[in-house]
KEZA-513203 format. One record per residue (C-alpha): residue number from 1; x negated, z negated, y. Coordinates in pm, whole numbers, plus 50000, padded with zeros to 5 digits. Layout:
<rs>
> seq:X:Z:Y
> NUM:X:Z:Y
...
</rs>
This chain:
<rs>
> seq:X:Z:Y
> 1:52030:52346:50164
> 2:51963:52016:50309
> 3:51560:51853:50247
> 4:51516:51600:49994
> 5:51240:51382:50130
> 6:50999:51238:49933
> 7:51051:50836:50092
> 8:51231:50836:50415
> 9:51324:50523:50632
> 10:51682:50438:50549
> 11:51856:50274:50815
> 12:52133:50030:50839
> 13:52294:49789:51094
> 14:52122:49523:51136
> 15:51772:49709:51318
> 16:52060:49815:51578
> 17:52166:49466:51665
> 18:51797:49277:51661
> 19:51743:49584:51912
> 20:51999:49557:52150
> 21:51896:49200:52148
> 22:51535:49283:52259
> 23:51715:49483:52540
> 24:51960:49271:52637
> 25:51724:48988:52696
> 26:51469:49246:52829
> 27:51207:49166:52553
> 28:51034:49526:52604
> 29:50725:49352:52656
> 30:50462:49305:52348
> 31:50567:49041:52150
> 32:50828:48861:52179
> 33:51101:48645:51959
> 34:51152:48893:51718
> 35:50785:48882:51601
> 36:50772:48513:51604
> 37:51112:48545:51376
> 38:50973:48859:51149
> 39:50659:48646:51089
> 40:50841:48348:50975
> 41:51110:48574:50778
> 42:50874:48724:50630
> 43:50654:48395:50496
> 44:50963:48321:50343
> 45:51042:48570:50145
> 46:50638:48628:50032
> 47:50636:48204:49892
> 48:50536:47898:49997
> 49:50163:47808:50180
> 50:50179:48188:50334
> 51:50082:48274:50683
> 52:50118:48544:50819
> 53:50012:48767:51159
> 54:50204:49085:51242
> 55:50018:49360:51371
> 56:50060:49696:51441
> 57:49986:49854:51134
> 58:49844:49802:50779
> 59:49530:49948:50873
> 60:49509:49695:51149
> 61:49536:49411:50893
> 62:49305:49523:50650
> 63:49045:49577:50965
> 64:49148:49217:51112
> 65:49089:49101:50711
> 66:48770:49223:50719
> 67:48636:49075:51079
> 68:48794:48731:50958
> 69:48592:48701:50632
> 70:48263:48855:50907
> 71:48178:49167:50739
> 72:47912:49311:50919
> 73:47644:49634:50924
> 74:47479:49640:50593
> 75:47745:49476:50363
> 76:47855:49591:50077
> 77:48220:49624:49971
> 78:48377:49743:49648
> 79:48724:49941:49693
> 80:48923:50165:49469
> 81:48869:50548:49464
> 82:49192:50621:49434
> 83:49429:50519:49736
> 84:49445:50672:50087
> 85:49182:50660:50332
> 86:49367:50402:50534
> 87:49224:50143:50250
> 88:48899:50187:50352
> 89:48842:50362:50706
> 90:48852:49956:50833
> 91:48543:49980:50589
> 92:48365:50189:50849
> 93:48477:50028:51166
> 94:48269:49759:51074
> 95:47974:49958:50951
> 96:47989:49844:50641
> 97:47928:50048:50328
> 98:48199:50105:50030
> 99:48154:50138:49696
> 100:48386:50313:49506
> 101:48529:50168:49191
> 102:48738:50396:48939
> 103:49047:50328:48818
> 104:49182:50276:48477
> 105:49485:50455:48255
> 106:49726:50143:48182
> 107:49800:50122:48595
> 108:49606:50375:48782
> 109:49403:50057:48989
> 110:49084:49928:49026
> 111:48960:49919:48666
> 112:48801:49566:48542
> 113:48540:49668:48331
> 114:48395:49947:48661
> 115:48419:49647:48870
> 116:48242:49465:48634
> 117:47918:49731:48622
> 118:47925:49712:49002
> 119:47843:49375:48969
> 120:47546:49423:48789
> 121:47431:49711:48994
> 122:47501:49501:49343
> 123:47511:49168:49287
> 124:47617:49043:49618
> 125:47933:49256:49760
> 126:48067:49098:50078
> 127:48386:49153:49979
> 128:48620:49324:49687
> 129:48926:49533:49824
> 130:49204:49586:49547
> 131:49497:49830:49592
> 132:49835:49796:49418
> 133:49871:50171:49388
> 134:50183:50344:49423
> 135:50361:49963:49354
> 136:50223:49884:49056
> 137:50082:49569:49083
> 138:49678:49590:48939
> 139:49548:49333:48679
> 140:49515:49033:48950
> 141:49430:48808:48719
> 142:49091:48995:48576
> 143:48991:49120:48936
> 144:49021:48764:49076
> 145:48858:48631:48774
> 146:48564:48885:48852
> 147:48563:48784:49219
> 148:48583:48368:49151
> 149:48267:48393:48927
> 150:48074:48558:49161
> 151:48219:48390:49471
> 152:48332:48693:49655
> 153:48642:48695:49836
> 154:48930:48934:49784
> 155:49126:49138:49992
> 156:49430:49201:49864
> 157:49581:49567:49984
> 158:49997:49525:49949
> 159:50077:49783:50202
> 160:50259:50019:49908
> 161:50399:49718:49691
> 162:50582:49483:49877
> 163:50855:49329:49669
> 164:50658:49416:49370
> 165:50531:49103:49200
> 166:50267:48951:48928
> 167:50397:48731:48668
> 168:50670:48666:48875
> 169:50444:48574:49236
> 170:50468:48862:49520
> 171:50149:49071:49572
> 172:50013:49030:49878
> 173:49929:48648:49787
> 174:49680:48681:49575
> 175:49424:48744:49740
> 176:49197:48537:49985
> 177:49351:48773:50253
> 178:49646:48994:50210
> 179:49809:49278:50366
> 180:50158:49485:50417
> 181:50257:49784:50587
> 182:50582:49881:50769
> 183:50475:50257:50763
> 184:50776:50499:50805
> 185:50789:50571:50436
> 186:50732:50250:50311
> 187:51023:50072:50103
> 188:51139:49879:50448
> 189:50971:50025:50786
> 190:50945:49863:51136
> 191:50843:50239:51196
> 192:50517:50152:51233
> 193:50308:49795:51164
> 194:50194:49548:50901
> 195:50100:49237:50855
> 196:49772:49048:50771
> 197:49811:48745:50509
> 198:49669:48460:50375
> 199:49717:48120:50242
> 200:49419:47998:50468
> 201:49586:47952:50818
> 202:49255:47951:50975
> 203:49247:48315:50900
> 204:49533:48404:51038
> 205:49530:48258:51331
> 206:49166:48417:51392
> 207:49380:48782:51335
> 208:49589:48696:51609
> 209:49345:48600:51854
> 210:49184:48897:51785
> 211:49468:49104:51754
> 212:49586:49025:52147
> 213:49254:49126:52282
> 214:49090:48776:52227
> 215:49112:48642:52492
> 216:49030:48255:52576
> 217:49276:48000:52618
> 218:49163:47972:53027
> 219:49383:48029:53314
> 220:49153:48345:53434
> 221:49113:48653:53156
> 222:48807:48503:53010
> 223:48677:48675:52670
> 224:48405:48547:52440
> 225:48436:48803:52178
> 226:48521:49152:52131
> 227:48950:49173:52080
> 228:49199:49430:51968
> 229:49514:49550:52126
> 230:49675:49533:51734
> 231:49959:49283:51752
> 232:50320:49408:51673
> 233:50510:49436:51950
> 234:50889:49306:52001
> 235:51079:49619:51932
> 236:50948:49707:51642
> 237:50978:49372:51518
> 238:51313:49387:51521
> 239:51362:49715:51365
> 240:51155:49517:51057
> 241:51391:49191:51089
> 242:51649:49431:51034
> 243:51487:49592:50721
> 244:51374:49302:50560
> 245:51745:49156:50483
> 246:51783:49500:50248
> 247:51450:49449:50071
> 248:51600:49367:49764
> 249:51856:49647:49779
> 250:51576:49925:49841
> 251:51380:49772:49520
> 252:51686:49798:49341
> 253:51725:50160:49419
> 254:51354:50280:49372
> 255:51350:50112:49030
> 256:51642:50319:48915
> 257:51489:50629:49101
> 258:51179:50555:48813
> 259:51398:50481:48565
> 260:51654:50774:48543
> 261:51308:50982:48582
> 262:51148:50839:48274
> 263:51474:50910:48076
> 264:51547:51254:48177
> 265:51136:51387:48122
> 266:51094:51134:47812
> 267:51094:51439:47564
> 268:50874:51666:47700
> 269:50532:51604:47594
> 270:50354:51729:47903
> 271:50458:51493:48126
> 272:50449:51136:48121
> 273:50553:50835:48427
> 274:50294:50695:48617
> 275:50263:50354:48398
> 276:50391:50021:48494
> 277:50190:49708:48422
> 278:50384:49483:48179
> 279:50288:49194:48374
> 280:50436:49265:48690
> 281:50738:49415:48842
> 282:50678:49709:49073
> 283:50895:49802:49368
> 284:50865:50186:49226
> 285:50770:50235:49570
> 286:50715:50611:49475
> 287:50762:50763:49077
> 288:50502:50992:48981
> 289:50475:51195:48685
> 290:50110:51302:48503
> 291:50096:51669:48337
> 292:49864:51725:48049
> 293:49596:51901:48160
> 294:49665:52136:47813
> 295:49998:52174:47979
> 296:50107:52552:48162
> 297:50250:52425:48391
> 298:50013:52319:48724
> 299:50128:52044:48944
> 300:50102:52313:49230
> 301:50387:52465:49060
> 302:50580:52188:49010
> 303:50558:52119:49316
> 304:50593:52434:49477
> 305:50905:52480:49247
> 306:51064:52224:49364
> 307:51043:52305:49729
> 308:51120:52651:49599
> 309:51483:52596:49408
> 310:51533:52217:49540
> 311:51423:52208:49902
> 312:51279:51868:49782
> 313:50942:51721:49894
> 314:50678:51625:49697
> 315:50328:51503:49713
> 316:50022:51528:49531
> 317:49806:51219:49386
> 318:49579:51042:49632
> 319:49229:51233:49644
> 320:48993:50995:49537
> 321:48772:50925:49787
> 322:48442:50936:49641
> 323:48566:51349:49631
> 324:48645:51310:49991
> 325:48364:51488:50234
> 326:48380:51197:50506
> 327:48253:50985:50244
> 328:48015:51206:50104
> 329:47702:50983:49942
> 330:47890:50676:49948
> 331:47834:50526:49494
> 332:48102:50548:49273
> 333:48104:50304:48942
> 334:48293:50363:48626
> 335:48288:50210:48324
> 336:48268:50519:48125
> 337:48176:50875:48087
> 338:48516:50985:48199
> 339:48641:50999:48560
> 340:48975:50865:48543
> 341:49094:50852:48905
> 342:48978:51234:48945
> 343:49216:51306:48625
> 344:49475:51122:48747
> 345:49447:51379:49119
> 346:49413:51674:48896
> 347:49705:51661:48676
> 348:49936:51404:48889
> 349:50212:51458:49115
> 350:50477:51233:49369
> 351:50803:51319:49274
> 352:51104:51262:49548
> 353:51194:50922:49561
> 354:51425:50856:49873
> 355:51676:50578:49802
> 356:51940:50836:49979
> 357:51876:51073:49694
> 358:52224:51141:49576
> 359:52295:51207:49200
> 360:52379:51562:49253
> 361:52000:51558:49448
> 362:51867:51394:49124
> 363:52062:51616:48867
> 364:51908:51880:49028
> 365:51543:51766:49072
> 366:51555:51679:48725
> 367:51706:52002:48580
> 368:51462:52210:48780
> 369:51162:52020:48604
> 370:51307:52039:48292
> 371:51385:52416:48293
> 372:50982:52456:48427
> 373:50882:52273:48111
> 374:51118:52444:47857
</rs>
């Protein structure tokens, strides 16, 4: 029985020909046209005033984000709980300290109201770092309310939602600084990379410097500050290039993924689809499905199931990271008694959501769950 992957790259002619290009003209080298051309591609599609810098992964970005707006030992900065550790590692490079922030029901993101009690408990965050989780866009609007009245600057972490967008603007933008990853699973891949953006040019530029080992514009290698070897090289560039024309297509796809989901599991009462935010449009980068935690069913053997009778990958919920050991005595705000984000790991699971999913791979997912609920 073949595997049914949970979000695989899905290839198609165009990476081939932006390749053989890079070969043909023997731009091996990092950088090249095809990063000059995915950068300005990309600007494009995001909206007008966007800059961008293309590095070699998301994690890069949200670490070049971070050095741009100077985030130093001792700073404070609020992030969600519940994403991978990717959002906030960059936290650490810089030896700053995160706060955790829970999330609430209607999205699974940052929740207003926690972020609002972090506030009050530390008044002067260097920076907030919001996560569109799973490609549901958060609620921008609150958040960057929140971080306008108390003049800190936002980070805006796009690496699962690209294509997704906010009363009808592309996350990403939002933010003082943005970012997007090209991960292998990701709803277009470069195989590897992301971006860092931002409507301030200044910053960007400032990513790039940085990103090619800063060095200064002198004839000799001459370097006044500390640089990164983080910029995207040509290759992969054109792998993205290549990606980026079916965008639209592979949104397409993952929102009818979500949607025949939701239809075939709207009658049982144990399980419900991880919500959507009415203001936005999410890319459905991956569906997920919540159990009741009265329910008999685990999401270990849901999952386990499906591997079982399906072959079919799954995945479990983030693990908040105010559970995980590595940040072990690191705060954690929310704006109740109940821990939402922990719930959400508990009782959640990543259903298969590969565009290549045939409908005799869905019939089958789907009948498998259903017969496990029955």
């Amino acid at each position: 029985m073949k595997r049914i992957y949970l979000s695989s790259p899905t290839m198609h002619g165009e990476e081939r020909a932006f390749i053989d290009e890079a070969f043909d003209t023997n731009w091996i080298a990092p950088l090249g046209p095809n990063v000059d051309a995915f950068e300005k591609e990309m600007v494009e599609y995001m909206g007008e005033g966007i800059h961008a810098s293309a590095l070699s992964a998301g994690t890069a970005a949200i670490h070049m984000a971070l050095k741009c707006l100077e985030i130093k030992r001792g700073d404070i900065v609020f992030a969600p709980s519940l994403t991978f550790s990717a959002t906030v590692n960059p936290v650490v490079y810089v030896n700053a300290t995160p706060v955790f922030i829970d999330s609430e029901k209607d999205t699974w993101n940052m929740d207003p109201e926690a972020l609002k009690k972090a506030f009050e408990k530390y008044p002067h965050p260097a920076a907030v770092l919001m996560v569109h989780l799973y490609g549901t866009p958060a609620r921008i609007d609150e958040i960057r309310s929140i971080c306008d009245e108390h003049g800190v600057p936002l980070v805006e972490d796009a690496a699962e939602s690209l294509s997704s967008t906010y009363k009808g603007r592309q996350t990403g933008t939002f933010g003082d600084i943005g970012i997007i990853s090209f991960n292998g699973n990701k709803i277009i891949t470069s195989s590897g990379g992301g971006m860092m953006l931002s409507r301030n040019e200044d910053y960007t530029k400032k990513a790039t410097f940085l990103s090619t080992q800063a060095r200064d514009p002198a004839r000799y290698y001459q370097h006044s500050n500390i640089g990164y070897n983080y910029r995207m090289s040509n290759v992969v560039a054109a792998i993205g290039r290549g990606q980026l024309k079916h965008l639209e297509e592979h949104k397409v796809l993952k929102k009818a993924i979500y949607r025949q989901y939701s239809e075939a599991f709207k009658d049982i009462p144990d399980l419900s689809m991880n919500p959507m935010n009415p203001d936005g449009d999410a890319n459905n980068w991956l569906s997920c499905v919540l159990i009741d935690k009265q329910s008999r069913v685990t999401p270990d053997a849901l999952m386990d199931t499906l591997d079982e009778k399906c072959n079919a990958e799954t995945r479990p919920i983030w693990k908040p990271l105010h559970l995980q050991p590595v940040f072990e005595g690191c705060d954690y705000i929310k704006a109740g008694e109940e821990d939402v984000c922990a719930g959400i790991f508990e009782h959640g699971v990543c259903l298969p959501s590969d565009i290549k999913n045939t409908p005799e791979d869905m019939d089958m997912i789907i009948k498998t769950v259903r017969e496990l609920f029955s």
